[in-house]
C-alpha positions in Angstrom: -21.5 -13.8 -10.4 -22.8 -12.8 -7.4 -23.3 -8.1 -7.0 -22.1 -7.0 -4.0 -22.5 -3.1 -3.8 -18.8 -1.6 -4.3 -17.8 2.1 -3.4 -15.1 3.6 -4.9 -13.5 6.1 -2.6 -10.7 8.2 -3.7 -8.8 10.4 -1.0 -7.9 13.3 -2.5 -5.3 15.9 -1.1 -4.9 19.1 -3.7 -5.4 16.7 -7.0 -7.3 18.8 -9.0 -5.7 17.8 -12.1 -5.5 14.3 -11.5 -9.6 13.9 -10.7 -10.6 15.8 -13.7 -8.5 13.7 -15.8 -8.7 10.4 -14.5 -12.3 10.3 -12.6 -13.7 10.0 -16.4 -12.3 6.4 -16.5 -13.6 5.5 -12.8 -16.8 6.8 -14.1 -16.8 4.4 -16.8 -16.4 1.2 -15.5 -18.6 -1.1 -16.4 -19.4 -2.9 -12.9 -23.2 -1.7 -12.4 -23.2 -2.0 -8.9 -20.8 0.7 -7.5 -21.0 4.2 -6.6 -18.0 6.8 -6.4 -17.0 9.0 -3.9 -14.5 11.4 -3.6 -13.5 11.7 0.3 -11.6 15.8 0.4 -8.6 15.8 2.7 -8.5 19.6 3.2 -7.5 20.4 -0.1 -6.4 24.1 -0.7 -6.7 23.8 -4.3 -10.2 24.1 -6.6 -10.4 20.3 -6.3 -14.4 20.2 -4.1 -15.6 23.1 -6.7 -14.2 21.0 -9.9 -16.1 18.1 -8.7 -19.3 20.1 -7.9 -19.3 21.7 -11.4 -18.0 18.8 -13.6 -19.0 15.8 -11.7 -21.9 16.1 -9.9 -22.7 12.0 -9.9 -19.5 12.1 -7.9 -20.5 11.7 -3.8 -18.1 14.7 -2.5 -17.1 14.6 1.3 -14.7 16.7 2.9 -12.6 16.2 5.5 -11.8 19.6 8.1 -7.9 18.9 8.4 -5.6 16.1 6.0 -4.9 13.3 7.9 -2.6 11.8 5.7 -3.6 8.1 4.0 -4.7 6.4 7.4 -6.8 8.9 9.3 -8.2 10.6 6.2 -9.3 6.6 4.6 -10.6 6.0 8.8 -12.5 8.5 8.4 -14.2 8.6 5.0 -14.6 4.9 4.9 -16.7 5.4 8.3 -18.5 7.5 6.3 -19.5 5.2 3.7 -21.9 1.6 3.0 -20.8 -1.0 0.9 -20.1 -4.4 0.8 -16.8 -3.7 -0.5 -14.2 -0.4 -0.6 -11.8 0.3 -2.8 -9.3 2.2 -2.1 -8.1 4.6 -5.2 -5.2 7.1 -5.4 -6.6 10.0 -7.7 -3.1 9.5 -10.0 -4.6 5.8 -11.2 -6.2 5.4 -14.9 -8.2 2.3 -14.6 -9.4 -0.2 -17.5 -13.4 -0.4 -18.1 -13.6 -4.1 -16.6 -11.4 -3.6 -13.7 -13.7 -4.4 -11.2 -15.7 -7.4 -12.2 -11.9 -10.0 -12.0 -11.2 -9.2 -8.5 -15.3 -9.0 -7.3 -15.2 -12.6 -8.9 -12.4 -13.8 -6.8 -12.9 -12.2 -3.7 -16.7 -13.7 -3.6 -15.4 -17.1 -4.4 -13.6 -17.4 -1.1 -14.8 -15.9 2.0 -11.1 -15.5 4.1 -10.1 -13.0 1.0 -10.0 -10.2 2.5 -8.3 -7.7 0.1 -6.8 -7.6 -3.2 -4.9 -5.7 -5.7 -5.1 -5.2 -9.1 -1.9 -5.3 -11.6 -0.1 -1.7 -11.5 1.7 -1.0 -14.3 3.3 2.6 -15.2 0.9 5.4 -16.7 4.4 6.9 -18.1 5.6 3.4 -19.3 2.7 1.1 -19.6 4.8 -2.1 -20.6 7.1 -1.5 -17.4 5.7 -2.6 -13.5 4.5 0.2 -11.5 6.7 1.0 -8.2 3.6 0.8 -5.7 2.8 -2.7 -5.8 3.5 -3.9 -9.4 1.4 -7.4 -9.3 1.5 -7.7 -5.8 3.5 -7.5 -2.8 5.7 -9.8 -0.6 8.1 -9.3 2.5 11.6 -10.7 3.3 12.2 -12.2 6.5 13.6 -9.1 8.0 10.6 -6.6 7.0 11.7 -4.9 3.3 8.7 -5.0 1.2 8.8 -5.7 -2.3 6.6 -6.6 -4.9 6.5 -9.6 -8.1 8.1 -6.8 -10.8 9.7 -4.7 -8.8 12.7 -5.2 -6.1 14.1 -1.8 -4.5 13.9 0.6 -7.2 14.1 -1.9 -9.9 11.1 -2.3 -12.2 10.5 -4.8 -14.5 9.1 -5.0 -18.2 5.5 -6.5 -17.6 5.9 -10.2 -20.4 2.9 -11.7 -18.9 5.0 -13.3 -16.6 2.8 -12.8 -13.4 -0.5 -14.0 -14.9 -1.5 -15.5 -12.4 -4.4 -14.6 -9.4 -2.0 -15.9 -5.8 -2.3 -15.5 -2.4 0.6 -12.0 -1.1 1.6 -10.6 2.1 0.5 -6.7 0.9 -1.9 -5.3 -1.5 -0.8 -2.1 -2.7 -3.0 1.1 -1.1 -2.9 2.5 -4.1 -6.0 0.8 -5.7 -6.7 -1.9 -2.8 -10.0 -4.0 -2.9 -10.8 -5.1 0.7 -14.0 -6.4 1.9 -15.6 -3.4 4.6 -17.1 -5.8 6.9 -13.2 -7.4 7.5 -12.0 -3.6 7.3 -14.1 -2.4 10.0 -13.1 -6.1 11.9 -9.5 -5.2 11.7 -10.4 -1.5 13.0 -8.9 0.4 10.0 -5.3 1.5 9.3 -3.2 2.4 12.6 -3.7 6.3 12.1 0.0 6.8 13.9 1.2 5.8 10.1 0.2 9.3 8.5 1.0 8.1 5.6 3.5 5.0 4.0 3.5 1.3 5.1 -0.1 1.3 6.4 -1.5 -0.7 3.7 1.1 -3.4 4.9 0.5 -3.2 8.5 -3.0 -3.7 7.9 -2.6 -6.7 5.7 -0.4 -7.9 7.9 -2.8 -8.0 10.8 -5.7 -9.6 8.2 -3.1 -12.7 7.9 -2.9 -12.9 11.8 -6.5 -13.2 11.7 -6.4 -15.9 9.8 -7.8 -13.8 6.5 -6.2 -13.8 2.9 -4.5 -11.2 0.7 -4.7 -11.7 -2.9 -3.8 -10.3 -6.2 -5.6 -10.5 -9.4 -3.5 -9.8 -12.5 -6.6 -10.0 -14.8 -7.8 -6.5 -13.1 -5.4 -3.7 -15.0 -4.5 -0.7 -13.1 -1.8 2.5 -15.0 0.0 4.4 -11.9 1.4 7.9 -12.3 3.0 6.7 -9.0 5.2 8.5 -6.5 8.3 5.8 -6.6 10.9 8.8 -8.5 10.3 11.3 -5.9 13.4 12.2 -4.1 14.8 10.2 -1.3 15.3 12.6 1.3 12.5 14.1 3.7 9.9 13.2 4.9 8.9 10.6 2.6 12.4 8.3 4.4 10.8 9.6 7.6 7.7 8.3 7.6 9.2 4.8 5.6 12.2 3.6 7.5 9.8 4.9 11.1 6.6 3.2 9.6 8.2 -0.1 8.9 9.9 -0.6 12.1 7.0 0.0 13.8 5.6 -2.1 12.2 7.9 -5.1 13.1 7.4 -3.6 16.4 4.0 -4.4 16.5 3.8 -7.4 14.5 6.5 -9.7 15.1 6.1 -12.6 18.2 8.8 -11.5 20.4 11.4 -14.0 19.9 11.3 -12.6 16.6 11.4 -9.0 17.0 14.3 -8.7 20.2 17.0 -10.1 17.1 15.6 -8.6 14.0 14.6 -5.1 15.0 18.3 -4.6 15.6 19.6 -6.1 12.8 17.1 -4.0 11.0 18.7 -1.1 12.7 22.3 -1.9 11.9 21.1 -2.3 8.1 19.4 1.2 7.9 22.4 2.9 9.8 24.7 1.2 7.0 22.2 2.8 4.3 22.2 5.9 6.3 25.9 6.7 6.0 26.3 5.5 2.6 23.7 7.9 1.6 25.9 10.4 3.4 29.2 9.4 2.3 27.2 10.1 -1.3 26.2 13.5 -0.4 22.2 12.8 0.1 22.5 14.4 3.3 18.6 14.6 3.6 18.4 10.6 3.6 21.0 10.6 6.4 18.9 12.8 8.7 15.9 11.3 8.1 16.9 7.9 8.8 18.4 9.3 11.7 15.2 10.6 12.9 13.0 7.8 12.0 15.1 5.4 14.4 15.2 8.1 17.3 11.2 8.4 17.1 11.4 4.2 17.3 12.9 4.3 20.3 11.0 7.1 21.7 8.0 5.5 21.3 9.2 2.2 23.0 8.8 4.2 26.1 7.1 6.8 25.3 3.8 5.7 23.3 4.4 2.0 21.6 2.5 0.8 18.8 -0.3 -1.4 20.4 0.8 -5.1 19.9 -1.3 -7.3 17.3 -2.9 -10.1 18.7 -2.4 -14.0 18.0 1.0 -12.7 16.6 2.5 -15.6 14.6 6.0 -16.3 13.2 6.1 -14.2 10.4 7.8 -17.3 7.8 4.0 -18.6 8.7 2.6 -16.1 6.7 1.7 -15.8 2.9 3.8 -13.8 0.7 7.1 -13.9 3.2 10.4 -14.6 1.4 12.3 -16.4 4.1 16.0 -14.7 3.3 17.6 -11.3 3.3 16.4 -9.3 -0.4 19.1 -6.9 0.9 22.0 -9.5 0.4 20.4 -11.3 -2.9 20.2 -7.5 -4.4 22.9 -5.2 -3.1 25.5 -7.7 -2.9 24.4 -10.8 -5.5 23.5 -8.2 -7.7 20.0 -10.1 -8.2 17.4 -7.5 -9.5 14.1 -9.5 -10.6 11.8 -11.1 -8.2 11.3 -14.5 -10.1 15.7 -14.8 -9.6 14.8 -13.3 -5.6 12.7 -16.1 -4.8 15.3 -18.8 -6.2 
């Protein structure tokens, strides 16, 4: 095997506890060729004098203001050589060998251009993690979802996604992507702030013809993110990131019928949130699709070029996950892709 040079670059935002207690296992992986950086979004917290006194091996930059996941990883990753990034959330235990599976891959075929490692749950570590489980896909009409987890449905990890296939999304919280195709696809669209960007970006790898991958043999444990509440700014950023995203990456005969279907949809999960009490997930839902429409006129996305019918694309389940799950009652992803 072939030994590209491979930086590590975690983006940290006040996780002080998480990079003295997980950088030991990112430390000890056994790849030779990699170096680790730690890339400071304008922590508050002790986290840049933590790593200067207990990790001094550790490459510490730091970042004047936190520009959430896509300008804080634009800018670090500027900021860094290698042949290949990889992109690590500072809540993620990884396994000594984690590394050397996906490096394998990825230099066997020169159109990969990133990959994911299996996620499973730091909490639960037989159960899928929520983030990107082992690997994620997209329904016809946008809703991401991954092979062990649909909605907020996890599945018990049997071995029963083995195997190293071509997805539509590699999770951002411990993505491999070559830099050269990174820098290519100019970065993550830094409107995102944070949510959906890894997806977006992927997306626009398959338009240029690149592949997204995961490799189950590469094991990842998540504290993950997925049980936070609903409400806020977390709905914001998701329901507005994800139509922008359609917005930018759909061919037009696609996008002029699904983005309002896709509106109807999230103003049906809007008011039942409300008619539940979640009044939180009502406003933000609310705001997300009037800051959609305001940038239509206002400041749109900038189109992807050589945009292609998205059932053209790897990883794309060609009907409605919403009907299968809500109303079929289908939870797993092997009975989703039936």
């Amino acid at each position: 095997m072939s030994n590209p040079s491979v930086a590590i670059v975690i983006l940290n935002f006040n996780g002080s506890s998480y990079l003295q207690k997980f950088l030991p296992f990112v430390l000890a992986s056994t790849y030779t060729n990699k170096k680790v950086v730690v890339a400071d979004n304008a922590s508050s917290d002790d986290s840049v004098k933590v790593l200067q006194e207990k990790f001094p091996e550790v490459q510490v930059i730091v970042n004047k203001q936190n520009d959430g996941f896509a300008g804080g990883y634009n800018w670090a990753l500027n900021l860094v050589e290698a042949d290949y990034f990889v992109l690590l959330n500072s809540d993620v235990e990884v396994t000594p060998n984690w590394i050397e599976p996906i490096i394998e891959l990825m230099e066997g075929d020169a159109i990969i251009a990133a990959c994911q490692p299996k996620l499973l749950s730091y909490s639960n570590r037989n159960m899928f993690e929520y983030a990107g489980a082992s690997g994620g896909f997209i329904d016809f009409l946008g809703y991401p979802f991954s092979r062990g987890r649909v909605f907020d449905i996890l599945e018990e990890d049997k071995k029963q996604f083995e195997n190293a296939t071509p997805i539509f999304w590699a999770t951002g919280a411990a993505m491999f992507v070559k830099a050269n195709i990174f820098r290519d696809c100019k970065g993550f669209d830094e409107r995102f702030f944070a949510h959906q960007e890894e997806i977006d970006l992927c997306w626009r790898m398959q338009l240029k013809g690149y592949k997204i991958y995961v490799c189950p043999a590469s094991v990842v444990y998540h504290v993950g993110a997925g049980t936070l509440p609903r409400g806020g700014r977390k709905v914001f950023l998701n329901f507005r990131n994800n139509l922008w995203m359609l917005s930018k990456n759909l061919p037009v005969h696609e996008k002029i019928w699904k983005l309002p279907f896709r509106f109807i949809l999230d103003g049906i999960s809007a008011w039942k949130g409300l008619l539940h009490g979640d009044k939180s997930f009502f406003i933000a839902i609310y705001k997300a699709h009037k800051s959609v429409v305001k940038s239509w006129f206002v400041n749109e996305p900038k189109a992807s070029k050589n945009r292609k019918p998205l059932s053209s694309l790897q990883g794309v389940h060609n009907k409605s996950i919403v009907w299968k799950h809500f109303i079929k009652g289908v939870k797993s992803f092997n009975e989703i892709m039936k």
